[in-house]
KEDRENKOL-629826 format. One record per atom (N, C-alpha, C): x, y, z; residue in one letter; atom name. Coordinates in steps of 0.02 Angstrom, whole numbers, plus 50000, padded with zeros to 5 digits. Layout:
<sites>
<site xx="X" yy="Y" zz="Z" rest="A" atom="CA"/>
...
</sites>
This chain:
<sites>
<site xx="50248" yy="49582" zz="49686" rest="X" atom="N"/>
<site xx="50287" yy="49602" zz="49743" rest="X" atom="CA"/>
<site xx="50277" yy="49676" zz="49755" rest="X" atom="C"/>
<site xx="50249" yy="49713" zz="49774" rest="X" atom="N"/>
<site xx="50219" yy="49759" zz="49801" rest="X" atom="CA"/>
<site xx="50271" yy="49783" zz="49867" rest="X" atom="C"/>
<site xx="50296" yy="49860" zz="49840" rest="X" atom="N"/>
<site xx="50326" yy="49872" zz="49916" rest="X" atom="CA"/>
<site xx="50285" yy="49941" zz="49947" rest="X" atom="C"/>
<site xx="50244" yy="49941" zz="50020" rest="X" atom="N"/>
<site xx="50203" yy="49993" zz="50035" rest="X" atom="CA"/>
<site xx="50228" yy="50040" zz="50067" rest="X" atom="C"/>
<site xx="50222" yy="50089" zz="50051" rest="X" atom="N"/>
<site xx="50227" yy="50152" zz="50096" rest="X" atom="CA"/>
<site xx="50179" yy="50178" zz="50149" rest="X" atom="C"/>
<site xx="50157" yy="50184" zz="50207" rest="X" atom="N"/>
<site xx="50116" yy="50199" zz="50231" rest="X" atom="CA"/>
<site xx="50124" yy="50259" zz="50269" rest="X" atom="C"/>
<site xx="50090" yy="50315" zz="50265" rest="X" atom="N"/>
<site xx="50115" yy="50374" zz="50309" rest="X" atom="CA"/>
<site xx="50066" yy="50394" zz="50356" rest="X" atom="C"/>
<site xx="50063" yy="50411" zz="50399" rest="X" atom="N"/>
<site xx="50020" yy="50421" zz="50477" rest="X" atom="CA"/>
<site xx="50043" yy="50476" zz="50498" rest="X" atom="C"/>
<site xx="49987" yy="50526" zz="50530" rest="X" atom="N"/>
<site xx="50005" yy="50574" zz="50590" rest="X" atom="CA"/>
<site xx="50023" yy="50528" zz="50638" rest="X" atom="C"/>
<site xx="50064" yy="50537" zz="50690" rest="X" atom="N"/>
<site xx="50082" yy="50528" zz="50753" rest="X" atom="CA"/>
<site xx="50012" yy="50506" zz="50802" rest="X" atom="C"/>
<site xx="50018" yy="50453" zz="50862" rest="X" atom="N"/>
<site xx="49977" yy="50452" zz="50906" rest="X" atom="CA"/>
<site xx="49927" yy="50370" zz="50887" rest="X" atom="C"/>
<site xx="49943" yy="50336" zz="50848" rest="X" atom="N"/>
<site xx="49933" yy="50280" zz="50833" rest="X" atom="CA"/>
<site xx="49990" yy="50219" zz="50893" rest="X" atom="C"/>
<site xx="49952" yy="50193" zz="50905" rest="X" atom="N"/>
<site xx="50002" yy="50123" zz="50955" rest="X" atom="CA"/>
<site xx="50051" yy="50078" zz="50884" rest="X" atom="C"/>
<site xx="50080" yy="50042" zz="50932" rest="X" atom="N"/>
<site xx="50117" yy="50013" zz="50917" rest="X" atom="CA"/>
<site xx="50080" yy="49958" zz="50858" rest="X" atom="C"/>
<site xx="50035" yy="49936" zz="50911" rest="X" atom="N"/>
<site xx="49986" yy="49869" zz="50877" rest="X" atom="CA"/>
<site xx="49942" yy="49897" zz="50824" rest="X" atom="C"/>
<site xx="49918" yy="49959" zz="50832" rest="X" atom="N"/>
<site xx="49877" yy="49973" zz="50783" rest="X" atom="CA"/>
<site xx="49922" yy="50014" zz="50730" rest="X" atom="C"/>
<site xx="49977" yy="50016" zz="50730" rest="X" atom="N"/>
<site xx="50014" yy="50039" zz="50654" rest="X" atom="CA"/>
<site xx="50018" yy="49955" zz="50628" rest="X" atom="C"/>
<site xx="50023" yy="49903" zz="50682" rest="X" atom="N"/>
<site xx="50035" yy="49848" zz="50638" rest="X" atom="CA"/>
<site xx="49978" yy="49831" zz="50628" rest="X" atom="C"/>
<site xx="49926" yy="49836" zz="50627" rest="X" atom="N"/>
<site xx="49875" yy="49809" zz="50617" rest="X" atom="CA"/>
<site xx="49843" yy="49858" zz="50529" rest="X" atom="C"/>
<site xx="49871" yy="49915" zz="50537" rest="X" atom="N"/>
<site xx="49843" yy="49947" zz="50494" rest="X" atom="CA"/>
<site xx="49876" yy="49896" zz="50411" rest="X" atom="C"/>
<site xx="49964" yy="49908" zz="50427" rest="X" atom="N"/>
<site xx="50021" yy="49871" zz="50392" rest="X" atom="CA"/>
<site xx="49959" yy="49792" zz="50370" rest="X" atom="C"/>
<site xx="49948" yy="49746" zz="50424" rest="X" atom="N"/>
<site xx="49935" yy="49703" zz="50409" rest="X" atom="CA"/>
<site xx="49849" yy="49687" zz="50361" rest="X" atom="C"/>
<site xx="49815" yy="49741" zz="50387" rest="X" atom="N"/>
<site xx="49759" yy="49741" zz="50361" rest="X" atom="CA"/>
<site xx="49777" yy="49748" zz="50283" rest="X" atom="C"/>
<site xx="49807" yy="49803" zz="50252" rest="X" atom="N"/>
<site xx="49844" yy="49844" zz="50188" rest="X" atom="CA"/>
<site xx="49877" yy="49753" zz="50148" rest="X" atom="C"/>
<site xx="49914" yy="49700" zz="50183" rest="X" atom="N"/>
<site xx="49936" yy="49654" zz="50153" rest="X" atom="CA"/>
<site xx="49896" yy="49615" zz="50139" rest="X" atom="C"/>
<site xx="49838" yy="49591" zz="50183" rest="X" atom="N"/>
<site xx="49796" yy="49552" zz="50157" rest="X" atom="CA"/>
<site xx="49750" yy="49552" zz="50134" rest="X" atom="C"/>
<site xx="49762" yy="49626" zz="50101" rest="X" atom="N"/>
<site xx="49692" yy="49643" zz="50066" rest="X" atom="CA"/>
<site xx="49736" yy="49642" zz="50000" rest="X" atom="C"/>
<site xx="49791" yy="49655" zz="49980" rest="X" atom="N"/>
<site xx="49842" yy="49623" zz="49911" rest="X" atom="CA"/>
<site xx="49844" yy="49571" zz="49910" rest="X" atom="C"/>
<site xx="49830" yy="49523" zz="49962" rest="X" atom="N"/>
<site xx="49849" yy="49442" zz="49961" rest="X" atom="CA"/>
<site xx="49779" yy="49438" zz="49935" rest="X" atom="C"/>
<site xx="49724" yy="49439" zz="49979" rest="X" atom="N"/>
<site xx="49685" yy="49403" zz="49942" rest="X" atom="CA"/>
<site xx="49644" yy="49435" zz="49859" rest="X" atom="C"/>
<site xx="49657" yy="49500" zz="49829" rest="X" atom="N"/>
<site xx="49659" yy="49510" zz="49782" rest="X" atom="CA"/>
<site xx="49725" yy="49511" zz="49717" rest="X" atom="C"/>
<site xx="49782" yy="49504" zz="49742" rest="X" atom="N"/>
<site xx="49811" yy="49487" zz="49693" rest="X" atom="CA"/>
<site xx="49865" yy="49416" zz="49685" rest="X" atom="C"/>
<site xx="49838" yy="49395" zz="49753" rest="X" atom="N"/>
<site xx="49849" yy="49304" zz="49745" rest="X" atom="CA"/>
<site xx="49939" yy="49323" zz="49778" rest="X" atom="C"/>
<site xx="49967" yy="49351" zz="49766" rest="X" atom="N"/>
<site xx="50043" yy="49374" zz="49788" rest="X" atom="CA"/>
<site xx="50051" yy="49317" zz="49842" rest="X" atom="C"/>
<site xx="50111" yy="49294" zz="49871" rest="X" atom="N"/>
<site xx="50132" yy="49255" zz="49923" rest="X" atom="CA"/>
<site xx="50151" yy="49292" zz="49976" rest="X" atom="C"/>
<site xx="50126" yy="49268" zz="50034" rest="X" atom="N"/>
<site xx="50114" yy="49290" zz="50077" rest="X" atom="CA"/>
<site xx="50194" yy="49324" zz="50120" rest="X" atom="C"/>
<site xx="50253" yy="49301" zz="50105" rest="X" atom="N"/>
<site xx="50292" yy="49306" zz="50118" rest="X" atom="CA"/>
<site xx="50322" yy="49391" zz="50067" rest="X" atom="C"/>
<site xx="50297" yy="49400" zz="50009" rest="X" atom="N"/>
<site xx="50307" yy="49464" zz="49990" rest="X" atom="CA"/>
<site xx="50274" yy="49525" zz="50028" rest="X" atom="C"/>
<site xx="50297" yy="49538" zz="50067" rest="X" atom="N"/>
<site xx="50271" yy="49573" zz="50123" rest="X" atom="CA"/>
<site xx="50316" yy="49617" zz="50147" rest="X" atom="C"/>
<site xx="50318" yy="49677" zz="50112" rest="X" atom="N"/>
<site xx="50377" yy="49752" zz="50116" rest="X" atom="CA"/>
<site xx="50341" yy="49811" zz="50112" rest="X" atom="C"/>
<site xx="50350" yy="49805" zz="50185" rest="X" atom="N"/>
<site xx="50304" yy="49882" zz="50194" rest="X" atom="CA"/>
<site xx="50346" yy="49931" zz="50250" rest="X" atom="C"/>
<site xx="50329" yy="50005" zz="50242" rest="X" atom="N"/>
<site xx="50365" yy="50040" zz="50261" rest="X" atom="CA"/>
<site xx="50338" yy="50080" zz="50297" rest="X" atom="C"/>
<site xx="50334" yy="50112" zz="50370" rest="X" atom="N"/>
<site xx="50292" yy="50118" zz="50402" rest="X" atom="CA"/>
<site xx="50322" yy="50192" zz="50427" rest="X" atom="C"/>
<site xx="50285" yy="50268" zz="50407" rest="X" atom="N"/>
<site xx="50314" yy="50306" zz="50433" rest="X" atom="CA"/>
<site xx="50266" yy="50355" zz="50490" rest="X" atom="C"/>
<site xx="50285" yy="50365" zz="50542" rest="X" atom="N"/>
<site xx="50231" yy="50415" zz="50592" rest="X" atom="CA"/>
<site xx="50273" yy="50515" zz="50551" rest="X" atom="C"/>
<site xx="50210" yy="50527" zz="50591" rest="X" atom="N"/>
<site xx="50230" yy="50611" zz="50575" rest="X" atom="CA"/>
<site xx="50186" yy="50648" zz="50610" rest="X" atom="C"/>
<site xx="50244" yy="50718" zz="50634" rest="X" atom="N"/>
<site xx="50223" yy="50758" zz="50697" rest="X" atom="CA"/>
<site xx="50143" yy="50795" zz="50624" rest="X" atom="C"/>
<site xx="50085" yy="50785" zz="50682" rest="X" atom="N"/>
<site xx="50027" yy="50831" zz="50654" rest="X" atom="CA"/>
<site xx="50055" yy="50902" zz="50623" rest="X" atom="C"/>
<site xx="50024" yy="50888" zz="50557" rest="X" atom="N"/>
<site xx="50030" yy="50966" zz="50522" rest="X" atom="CA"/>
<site xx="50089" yy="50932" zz="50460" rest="X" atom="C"/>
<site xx="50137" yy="50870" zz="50464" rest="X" atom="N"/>
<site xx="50149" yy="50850" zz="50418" rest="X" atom="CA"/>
<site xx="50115" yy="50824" zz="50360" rest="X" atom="C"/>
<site xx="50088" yy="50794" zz="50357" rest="X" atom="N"/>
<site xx="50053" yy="50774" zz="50313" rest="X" atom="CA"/>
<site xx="49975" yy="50812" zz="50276" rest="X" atom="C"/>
<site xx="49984" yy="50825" zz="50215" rest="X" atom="N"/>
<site xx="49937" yy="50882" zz="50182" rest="X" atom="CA"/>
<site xx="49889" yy="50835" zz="50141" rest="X" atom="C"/>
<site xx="49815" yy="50841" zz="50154" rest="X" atom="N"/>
<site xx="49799" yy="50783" zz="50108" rest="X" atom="CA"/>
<site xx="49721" yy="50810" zz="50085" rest="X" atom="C"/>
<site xx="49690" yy="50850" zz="50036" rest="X" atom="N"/>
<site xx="49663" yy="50873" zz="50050" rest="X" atom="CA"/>
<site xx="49597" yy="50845" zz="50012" rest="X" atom="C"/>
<site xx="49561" yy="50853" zz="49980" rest="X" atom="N"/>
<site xx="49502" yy="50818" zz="49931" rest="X" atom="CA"/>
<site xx="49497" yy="50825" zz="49865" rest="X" atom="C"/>
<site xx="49547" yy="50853" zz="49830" rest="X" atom="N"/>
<site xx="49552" yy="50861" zz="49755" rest="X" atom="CA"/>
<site xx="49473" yy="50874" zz="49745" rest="X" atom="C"/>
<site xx="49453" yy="50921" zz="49780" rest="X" atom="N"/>
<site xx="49391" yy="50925" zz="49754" rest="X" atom="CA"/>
<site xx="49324" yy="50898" zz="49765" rest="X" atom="C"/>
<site xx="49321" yy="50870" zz="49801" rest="X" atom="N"/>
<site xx="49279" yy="50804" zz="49802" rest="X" atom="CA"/>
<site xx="49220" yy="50821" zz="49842" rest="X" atom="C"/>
<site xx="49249" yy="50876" zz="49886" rest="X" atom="N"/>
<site xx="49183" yy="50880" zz="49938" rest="X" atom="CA"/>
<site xx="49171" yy="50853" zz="49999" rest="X" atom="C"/>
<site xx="49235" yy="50837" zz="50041" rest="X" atom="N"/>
<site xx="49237" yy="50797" zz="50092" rest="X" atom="CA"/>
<site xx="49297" yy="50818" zz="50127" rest="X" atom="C"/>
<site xx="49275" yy="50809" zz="50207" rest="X" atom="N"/>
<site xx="49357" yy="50825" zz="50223" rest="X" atom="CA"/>
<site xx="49390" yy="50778" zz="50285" rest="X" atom="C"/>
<site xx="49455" yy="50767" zz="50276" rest="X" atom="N"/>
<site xx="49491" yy="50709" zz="50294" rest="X" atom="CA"/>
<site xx="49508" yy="50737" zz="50369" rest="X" atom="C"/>
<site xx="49525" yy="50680" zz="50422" rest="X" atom="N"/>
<site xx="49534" yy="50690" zz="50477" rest="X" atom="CA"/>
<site xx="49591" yy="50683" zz="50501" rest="X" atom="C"/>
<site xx="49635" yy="50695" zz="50573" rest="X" atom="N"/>
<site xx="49696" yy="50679" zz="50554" rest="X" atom="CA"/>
<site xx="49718" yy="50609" zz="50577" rest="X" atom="C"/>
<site xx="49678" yy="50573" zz="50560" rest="X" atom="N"/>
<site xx="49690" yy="50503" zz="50568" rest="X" atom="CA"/>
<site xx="49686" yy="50458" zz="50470" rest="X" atom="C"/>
<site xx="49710" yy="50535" zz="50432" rest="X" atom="N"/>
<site xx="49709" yy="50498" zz="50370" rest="X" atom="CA"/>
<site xx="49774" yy="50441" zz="50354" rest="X" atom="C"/>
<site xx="49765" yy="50397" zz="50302" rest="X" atom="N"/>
<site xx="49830" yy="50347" zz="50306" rest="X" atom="CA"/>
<site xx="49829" yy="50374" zz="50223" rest="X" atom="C"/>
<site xx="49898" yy="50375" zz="50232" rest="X" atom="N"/>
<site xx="49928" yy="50399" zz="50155" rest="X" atom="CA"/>
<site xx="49955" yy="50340" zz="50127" rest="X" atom="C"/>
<site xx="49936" yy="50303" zz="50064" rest="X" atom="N"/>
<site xx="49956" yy="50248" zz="50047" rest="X" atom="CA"/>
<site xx="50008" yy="50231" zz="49982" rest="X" atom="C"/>
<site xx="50049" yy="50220" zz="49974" rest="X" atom="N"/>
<site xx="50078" yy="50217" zz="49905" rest="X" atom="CA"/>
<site xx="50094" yy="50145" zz="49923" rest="X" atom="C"/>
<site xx="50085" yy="50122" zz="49839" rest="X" atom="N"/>
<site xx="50091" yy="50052" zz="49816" rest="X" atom="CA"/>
<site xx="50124" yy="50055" zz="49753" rest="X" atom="C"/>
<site xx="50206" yy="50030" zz="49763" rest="X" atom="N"/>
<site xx="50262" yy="50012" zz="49700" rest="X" atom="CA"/>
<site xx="50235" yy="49958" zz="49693" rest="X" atom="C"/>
<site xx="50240" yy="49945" zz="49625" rest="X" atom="N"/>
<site xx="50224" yy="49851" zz="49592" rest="X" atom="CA"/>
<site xx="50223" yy="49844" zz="49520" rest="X" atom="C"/>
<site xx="50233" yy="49806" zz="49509" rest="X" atom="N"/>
<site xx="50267" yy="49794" zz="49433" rest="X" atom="CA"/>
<site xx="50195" yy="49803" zz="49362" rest="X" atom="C"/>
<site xx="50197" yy="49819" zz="49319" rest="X" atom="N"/>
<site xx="50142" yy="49847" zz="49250" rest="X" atom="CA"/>
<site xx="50108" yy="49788" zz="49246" rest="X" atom="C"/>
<site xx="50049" yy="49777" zz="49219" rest="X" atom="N"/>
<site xx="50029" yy="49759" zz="49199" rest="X" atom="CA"/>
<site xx="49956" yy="49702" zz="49220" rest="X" atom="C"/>
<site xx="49910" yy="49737" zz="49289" rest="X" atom="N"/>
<site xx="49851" yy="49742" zz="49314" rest="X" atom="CA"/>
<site xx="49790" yy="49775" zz="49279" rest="X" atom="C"/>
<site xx="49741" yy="49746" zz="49277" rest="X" atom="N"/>
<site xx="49687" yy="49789" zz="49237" rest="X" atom="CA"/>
<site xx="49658" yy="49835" zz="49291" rest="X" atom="C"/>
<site xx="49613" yy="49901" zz="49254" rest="X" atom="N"/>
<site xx="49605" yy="49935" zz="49293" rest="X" atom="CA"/>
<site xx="49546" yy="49929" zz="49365" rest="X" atom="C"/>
<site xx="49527" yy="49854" zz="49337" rest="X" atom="N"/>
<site xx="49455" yy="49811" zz="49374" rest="X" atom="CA"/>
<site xx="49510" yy="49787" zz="49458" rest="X" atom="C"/>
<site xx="49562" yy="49753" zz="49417" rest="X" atom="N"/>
<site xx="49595" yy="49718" zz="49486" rest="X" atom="CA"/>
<site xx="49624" yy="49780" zz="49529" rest="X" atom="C"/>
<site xx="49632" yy="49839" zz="49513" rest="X" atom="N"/>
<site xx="49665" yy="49908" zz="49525" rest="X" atom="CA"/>
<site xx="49614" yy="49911" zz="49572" rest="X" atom="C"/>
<site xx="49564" yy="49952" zz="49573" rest="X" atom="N"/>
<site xx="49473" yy="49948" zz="49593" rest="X" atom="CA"/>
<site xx="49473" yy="49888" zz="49647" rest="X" atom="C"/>
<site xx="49500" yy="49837" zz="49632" rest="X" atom="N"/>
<site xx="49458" yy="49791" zz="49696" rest="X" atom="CA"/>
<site xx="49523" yy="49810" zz="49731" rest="X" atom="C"/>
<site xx="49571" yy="49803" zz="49738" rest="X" atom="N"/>
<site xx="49626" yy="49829" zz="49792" rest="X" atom="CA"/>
<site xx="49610" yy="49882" zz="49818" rest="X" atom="C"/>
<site xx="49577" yy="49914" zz="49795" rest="X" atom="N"/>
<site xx="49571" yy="50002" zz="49820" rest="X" atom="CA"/>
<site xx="49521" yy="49977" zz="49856" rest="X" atom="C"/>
<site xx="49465" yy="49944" zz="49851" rest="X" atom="N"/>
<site xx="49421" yy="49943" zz="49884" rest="X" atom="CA"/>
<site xx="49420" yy="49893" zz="49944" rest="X" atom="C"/>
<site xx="49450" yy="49834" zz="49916" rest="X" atom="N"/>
<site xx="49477" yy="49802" zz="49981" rest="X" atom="CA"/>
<site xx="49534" yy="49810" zz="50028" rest="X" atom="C"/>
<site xx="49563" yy="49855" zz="50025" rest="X" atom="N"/>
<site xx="49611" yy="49909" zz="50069" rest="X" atom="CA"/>
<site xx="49548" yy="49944" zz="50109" rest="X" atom="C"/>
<site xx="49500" yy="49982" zz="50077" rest="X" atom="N"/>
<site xx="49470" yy="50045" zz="50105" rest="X" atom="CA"/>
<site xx="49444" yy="49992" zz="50157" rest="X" atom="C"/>
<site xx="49402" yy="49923" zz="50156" rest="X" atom="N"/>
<site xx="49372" yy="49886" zz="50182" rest="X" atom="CA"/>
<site xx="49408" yy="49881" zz="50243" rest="X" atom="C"/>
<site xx="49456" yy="49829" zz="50230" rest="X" atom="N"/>
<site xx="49534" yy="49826" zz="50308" rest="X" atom="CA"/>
<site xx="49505" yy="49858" zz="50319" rest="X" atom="C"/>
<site xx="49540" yy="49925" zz="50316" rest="X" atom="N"/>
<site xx="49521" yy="49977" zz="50350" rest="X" atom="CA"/>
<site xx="49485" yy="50003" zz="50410" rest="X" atom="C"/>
<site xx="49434" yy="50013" zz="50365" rest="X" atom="N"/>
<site xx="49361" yy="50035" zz="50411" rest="X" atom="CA"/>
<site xx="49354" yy="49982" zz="50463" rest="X" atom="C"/>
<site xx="49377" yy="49918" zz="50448" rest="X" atom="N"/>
<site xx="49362" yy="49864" zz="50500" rest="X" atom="CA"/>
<site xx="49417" yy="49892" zz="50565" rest="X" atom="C"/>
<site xx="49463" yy="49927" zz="50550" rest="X" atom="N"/>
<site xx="49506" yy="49960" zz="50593" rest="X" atom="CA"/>
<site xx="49487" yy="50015" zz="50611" rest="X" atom="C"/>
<site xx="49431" yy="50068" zz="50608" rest="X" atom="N"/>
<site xx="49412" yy="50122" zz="50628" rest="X" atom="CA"/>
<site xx="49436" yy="50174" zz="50584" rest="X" atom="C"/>
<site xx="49462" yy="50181" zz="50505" rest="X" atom="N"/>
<site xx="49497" yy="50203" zz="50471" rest="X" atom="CA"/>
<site xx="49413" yy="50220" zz="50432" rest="X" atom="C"/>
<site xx="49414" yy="50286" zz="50424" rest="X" atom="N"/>
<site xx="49347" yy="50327" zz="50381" rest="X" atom="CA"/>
<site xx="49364" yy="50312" zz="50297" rest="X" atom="C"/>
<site xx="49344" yy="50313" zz="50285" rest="X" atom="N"/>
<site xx="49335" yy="50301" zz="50203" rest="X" atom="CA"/>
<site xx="49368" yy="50362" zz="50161" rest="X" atom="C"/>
<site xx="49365" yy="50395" zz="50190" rest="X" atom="N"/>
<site xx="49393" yy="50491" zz="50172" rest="X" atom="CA"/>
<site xx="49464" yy="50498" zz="50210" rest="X" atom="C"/>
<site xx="49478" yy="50443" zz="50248" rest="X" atom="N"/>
<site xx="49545" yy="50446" zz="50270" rest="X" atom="CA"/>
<site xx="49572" yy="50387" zz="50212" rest="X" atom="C"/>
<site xx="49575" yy="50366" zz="50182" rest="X" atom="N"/>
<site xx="49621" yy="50330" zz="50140" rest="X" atom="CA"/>
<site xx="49628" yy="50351" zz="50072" rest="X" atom="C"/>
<site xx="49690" yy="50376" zz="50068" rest="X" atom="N"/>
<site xx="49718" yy="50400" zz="50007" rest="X" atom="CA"/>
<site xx="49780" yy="50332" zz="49969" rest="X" atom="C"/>
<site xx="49766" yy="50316" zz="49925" rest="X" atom="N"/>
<site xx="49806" yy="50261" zz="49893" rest="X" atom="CA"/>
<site xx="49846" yy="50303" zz="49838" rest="X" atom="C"/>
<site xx="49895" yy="50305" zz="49843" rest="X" atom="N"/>
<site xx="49925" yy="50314" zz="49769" rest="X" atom="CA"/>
<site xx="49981" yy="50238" zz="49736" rest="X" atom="C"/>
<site xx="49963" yy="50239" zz="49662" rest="X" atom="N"/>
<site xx="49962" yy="50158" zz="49640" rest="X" atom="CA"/>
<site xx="50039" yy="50177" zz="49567" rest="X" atom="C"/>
<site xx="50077" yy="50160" zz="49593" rest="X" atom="N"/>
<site xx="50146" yy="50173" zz="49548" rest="X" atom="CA"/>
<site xx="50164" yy="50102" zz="49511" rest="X" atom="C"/>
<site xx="50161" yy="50095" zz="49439" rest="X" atom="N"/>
<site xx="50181" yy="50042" zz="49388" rest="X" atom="CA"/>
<site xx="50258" yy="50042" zz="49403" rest="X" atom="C"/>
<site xx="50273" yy="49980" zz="49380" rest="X" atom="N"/>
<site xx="50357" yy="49999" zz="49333" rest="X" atom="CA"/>
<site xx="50376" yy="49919" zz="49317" rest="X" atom="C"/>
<site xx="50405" yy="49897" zz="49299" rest="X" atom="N"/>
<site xx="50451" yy="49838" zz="49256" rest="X" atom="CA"/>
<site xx="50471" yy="49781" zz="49301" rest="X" atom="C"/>
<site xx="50490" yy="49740" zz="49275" rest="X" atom="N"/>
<site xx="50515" yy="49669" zz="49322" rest="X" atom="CA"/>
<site xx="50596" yy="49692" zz="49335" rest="X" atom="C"/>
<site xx="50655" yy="49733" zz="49288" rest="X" atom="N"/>
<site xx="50710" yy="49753" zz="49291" rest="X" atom="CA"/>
<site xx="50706" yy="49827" zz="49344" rest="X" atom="C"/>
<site xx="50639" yy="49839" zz="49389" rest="X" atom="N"/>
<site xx="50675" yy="49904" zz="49426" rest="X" atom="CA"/>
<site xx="50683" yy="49902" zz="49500" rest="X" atom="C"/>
<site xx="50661" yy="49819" zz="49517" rest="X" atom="N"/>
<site xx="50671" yy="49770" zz="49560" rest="X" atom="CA"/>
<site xx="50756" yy="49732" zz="49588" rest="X" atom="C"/>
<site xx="50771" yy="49746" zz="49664" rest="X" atom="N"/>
<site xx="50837" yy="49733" zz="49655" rest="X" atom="CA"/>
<site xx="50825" yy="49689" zz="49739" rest="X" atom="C"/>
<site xx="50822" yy="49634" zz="49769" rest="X" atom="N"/>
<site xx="50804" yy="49608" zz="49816" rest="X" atom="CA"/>
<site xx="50845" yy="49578" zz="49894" rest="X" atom="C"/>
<site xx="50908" yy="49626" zz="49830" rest="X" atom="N"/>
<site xx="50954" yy="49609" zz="49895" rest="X" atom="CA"/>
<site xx="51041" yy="49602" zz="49832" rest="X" atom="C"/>
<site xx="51099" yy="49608" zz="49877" rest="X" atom="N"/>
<site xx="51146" yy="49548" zz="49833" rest="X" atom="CA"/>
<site xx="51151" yy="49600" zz="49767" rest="X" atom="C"/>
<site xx="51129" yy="49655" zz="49751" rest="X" atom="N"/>
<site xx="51150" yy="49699" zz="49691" rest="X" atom="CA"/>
<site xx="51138" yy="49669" zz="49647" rest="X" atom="C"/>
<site xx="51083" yy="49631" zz="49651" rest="X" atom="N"/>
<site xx="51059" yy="49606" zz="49560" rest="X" atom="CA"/>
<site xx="50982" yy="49613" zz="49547" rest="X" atom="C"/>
<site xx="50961" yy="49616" zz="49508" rest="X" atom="N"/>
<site xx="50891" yy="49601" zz="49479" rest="X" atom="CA"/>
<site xx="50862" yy="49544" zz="49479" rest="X" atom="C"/>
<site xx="50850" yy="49514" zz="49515" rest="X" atom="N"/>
<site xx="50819" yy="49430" zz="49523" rest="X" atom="CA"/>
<site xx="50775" yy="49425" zz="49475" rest="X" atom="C"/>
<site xx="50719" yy="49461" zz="49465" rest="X" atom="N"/>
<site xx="50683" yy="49464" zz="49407" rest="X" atom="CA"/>
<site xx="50721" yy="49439" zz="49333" rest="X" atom="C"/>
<site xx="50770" yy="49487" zz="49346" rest="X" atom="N"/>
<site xx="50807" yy="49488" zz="49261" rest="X" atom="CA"/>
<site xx="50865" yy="49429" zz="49265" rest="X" atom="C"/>
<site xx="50872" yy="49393" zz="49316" rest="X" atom="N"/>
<site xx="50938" yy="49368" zz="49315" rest="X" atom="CA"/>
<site xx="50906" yy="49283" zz="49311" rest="X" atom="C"/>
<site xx="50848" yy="49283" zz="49331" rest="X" atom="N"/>
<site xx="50793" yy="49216" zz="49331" rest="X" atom="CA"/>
<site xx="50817" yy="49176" zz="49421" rest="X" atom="C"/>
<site xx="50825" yy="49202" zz="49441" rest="X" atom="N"/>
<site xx="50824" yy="49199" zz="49542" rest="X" atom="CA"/>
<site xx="50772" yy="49195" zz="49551" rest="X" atom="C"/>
<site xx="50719" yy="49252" zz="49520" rest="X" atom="N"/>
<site xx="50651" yy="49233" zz="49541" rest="X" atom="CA"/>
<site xx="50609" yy="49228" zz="49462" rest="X" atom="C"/>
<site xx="50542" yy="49226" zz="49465" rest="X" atom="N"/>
<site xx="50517" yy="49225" zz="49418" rest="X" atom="CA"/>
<site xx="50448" yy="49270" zz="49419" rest="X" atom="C"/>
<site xx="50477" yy="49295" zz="49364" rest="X" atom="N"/>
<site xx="50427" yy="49379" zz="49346" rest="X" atom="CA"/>
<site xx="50359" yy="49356" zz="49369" rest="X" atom="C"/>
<site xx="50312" yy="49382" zz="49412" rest="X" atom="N"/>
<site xx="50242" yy="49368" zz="49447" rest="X" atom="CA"/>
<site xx="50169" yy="49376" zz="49378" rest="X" atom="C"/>
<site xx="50150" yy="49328" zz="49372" rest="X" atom="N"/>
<site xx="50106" yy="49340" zz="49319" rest="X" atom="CA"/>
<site xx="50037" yy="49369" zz="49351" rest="X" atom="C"/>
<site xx="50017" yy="49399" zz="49305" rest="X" atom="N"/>
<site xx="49947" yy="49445" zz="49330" rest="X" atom="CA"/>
<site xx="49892" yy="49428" zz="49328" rest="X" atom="C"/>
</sites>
């Protein structure tokens, strides 16, 4: 269960922030098998000059049509299935006009207990749902 953050400069349509959102899900669906219905994503615009994103070095430089990506989801992915998400995200993507140097992913672990889905409980921990195997 994966919840996304997505951050954008300003000047994107309506359809193409959802399209970006939707490209980003089914590129987790079809690499980490997830149900299609886990689908929590968070979609933020920002006036140009918000967003700082620069190349750690790399030798390349980003445009302001970069998409800033963070992905919450629970431990325990190898670093191979890590790699094909990254890469089948970058893929979406580009099929959307999104440069390869515009996608920044950042990939956050944590536990089946830091999950709360509604109702003030831990479904994970309470057995409501059942912990997602990897």
């Amino acid at each position: 269960m994966p919840l996304v953050r997505i951050d954008v400069n300003e000047g994107r349509t309506a359809e193409e922030l959802q399209a970006l959102s939707r490209g980003i899900h089914e590129a987790i669906l079809a690499e980490y098998g997830i149900p299609e219905r886990d689908y929590f994503h968070i979609l933020t615009e920002h006036p140009q000059g918000r967003i700082i994103a620069q190349d750690a070095g790399l030798g390349f430089e980003r445009s302001g049509g970069v998409v800033m990506i963070q992905i919450f989801t629970q431990a325990g992915r190898s670093q191979e299935a890590k790699q094909g998400l990254f890469a089948a995200v970058a893929e979406k993507l580009a099929g959307l006009g999104v440069a390869g140097e515009d996608v920044f992913i950042g990939y956050v672990e944590n536990g089946a207990g830091d999950w709360s889905f509604g109702f003030g409980r831990a479904q994970y921990v309470t057995g409501e749902l059942a912990v997602p195997k990897h």
